[in-house]
N, C-alpha and C positions, 0 to 999 in steps of 0.2 A: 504494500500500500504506500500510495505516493504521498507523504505529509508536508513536502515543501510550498504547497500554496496557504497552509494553515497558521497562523500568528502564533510566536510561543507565548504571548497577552493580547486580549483583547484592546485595542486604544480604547484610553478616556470616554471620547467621547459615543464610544460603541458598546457597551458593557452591562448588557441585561445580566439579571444575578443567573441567569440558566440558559445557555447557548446550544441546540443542538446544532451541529455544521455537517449538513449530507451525511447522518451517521444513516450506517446499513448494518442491521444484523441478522444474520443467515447460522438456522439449522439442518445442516445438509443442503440440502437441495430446498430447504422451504426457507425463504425471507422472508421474516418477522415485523423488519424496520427496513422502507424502502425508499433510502437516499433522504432521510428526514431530517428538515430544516424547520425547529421552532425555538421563539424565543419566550422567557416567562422575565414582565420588569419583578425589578425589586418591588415586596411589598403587593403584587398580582395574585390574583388566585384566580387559577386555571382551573378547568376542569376537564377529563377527557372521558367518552364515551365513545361507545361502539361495540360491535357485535361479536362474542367469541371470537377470540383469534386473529382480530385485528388489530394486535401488537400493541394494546394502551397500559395492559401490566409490564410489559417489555420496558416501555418510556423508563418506568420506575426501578424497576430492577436493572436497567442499566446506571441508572444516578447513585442509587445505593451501591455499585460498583460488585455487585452479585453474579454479571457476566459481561464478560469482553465484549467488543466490538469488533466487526468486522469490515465498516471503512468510514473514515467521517471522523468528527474527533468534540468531544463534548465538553465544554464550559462552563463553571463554575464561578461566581464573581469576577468574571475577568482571565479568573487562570484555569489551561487545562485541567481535566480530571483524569482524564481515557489515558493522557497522557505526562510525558513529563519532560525536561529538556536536557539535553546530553552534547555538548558540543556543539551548541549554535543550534541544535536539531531536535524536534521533536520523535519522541522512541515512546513503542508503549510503556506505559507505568511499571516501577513496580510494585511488590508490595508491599513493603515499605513504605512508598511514597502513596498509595493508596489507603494506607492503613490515618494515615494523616490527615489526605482529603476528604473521607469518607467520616471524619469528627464534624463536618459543616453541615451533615446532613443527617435530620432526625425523620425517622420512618414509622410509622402505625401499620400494622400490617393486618389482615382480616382474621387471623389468629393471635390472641393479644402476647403471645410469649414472653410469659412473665417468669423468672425465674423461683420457680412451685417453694423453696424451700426458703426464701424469702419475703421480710413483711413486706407490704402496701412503699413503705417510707423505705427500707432497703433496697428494693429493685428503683427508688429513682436514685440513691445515694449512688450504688456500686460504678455507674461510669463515669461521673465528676470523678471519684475519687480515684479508680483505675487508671481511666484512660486522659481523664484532663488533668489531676494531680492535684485536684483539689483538697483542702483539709476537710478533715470530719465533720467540725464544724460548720465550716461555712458550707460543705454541701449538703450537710440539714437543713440550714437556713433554707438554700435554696430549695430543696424537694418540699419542705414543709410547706413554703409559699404556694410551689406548683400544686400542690397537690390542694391545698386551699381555693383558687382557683378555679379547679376541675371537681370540688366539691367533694373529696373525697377526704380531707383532712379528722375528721371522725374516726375513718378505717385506716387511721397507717400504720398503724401495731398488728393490723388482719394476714394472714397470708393469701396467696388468691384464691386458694381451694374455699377458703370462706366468704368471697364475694362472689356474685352476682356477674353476668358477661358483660351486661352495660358498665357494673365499675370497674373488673378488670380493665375493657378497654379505655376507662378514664385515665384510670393509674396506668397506662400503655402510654398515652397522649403525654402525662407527666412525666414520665420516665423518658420521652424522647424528647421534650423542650427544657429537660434538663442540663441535656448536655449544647444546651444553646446553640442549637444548629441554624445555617443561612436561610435553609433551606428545609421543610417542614413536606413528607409526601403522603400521601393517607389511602393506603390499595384496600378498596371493599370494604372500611373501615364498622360498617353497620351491619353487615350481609350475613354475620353468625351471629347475630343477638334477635332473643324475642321483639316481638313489634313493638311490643308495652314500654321498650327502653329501649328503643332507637333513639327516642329524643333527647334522652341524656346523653347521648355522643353527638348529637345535631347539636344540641346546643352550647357544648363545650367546642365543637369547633366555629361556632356562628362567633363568638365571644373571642375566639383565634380573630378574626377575620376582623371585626369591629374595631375591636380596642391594642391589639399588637400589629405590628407594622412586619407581620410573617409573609416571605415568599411562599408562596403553596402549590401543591400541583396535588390532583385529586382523581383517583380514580371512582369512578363510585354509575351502580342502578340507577340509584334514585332520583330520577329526574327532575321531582320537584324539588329536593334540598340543592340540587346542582342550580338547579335555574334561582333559588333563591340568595344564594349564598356565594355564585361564583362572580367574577368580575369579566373572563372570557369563556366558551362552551368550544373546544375542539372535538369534531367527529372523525375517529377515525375510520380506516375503512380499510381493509388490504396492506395495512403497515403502513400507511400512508393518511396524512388529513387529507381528508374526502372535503371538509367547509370547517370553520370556523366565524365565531363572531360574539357579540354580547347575547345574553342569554336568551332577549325578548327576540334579538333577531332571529337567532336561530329557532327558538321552538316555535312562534309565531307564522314566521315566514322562510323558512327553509329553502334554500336554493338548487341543490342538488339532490337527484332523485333518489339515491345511495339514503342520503338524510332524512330524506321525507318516508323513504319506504320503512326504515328503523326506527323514526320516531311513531308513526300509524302504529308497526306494530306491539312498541311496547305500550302504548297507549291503550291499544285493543286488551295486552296480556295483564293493566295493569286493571 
């Protein structure tokens, strides 16, 4: 793969916090991501939908640095992620140098994996303290806060076998805005909880959106928390955005037929 048209920084004046640059990723013979070019500003919340297999979990598991890429080269505040620079040259990362970048970026995932043998208030402690090198103290402070917050500050002595899936995935949310990431991703985030407490994660990330100045990028069903809560709606389609736009534009008035025909029929299924 040719990297010499790719900047080892983005300039100044070019420098969304999330760059994709023609990334492509291919298993085997089947492309996932096809030559995708998006950008998220700082402080945006995206959203992406699309129909199985149209590579909008990919987006995310590539950011989280979960799997390589295979051509294109992905951006972070400015600085590569995908990669790193070696003699004037961009080379892919290693992991080392990804184990670093991937501290910018906090992830909820649709299984809350919380570590079982730990409380509420230790699984947000363990990566300030691990991996940013924070003292005990102060990363009490800080989880006690988060978890306040996210309304969970009652249960932080619980371990998760004694919560609820809506507050595990609270204390999930806590445990990755702990570690102060740029970048904030949310895969299916509500999609394994009873309906009765979906809203306790809608609304802990609504209160994300309002009042912290978080870059977000969101996978998610649920059409109406997306259209209520996102700033842009990306549809993708075949590893590829099919349309994009603000949220009334697209569920409103949809332009491509790809879009209209997924939006009818989750409409229908919903």
């Amino acid at each position: 793969m040719d990297l010499s048209a790719y900047p080892l920084e983005l300039p100044e004046g070019d420098r969304p916090m999330v760059r994709f640059m023609n990334v492509t990723k291919r298993y085997g013979s089947l492309t996932v991501l096809d030559n995708l070019n998006l950008d998220v500003a700082e402080g945006e919340m995206v959203t992406v939908i699309g129909p199985s297999g149209s590579g909008k979990t990919t987006v995310l598991r590539m950011l989280m640095t979960l799997e390589t890429i295979n051509g294109g080269v992905i951006y972070v505040d400015g600085k590569p992620l995908t990669h790193m620079e070696r003699n004037g040259k961009l080379v892919p990362a290693d992991e080392r140098y990804l184990r670093k970048a991937r501290s910018s970026i906090g992830m909820c995932f649709q299984h809350f994996n919380l570590f079982p043998h730990m409380t509420a208030l230790q699984n947000c402690m363990e990566g300030p303290v691990q991996v940013l090198g924070m003292s005990k103290q102060a990363a009490r402070a800080r989880s006690e806060e988060l978890l306040e917050m996210v309304g969970m500050i009652e249960k932080k002595d619980q371990h998760p076998s004694r919560l609820s899936g809506g507050q595990q995935q609270r204390v999930a949310i806590a445990r990755a805005l702990a570690m102060r990431p740029k970048v904030m991703l949310f895969d299916e985030v509500t999609s394994a909880l009873d309906p009765e407490v979906i809203g306790e994660v809608t609304n802990v990330i609504r209160s994300l959106v309002e009042k912290h100045n978080l870059t977000m990028l969101m996978v998610t069903h649920q059409m109406g928390f997306a259209r209520d809560i996102s700033d842009r709606i990306c549809f993708f389609y075949q590893g590829r955005i099919e349309e994009q736009g603000p949220p009334d534009q697209l569920f409103e008035a949809p332009q491509k037929e790809r879009t209209q025909q997924f939006l009818s029929a989750v409409k229908d299924a919903g």
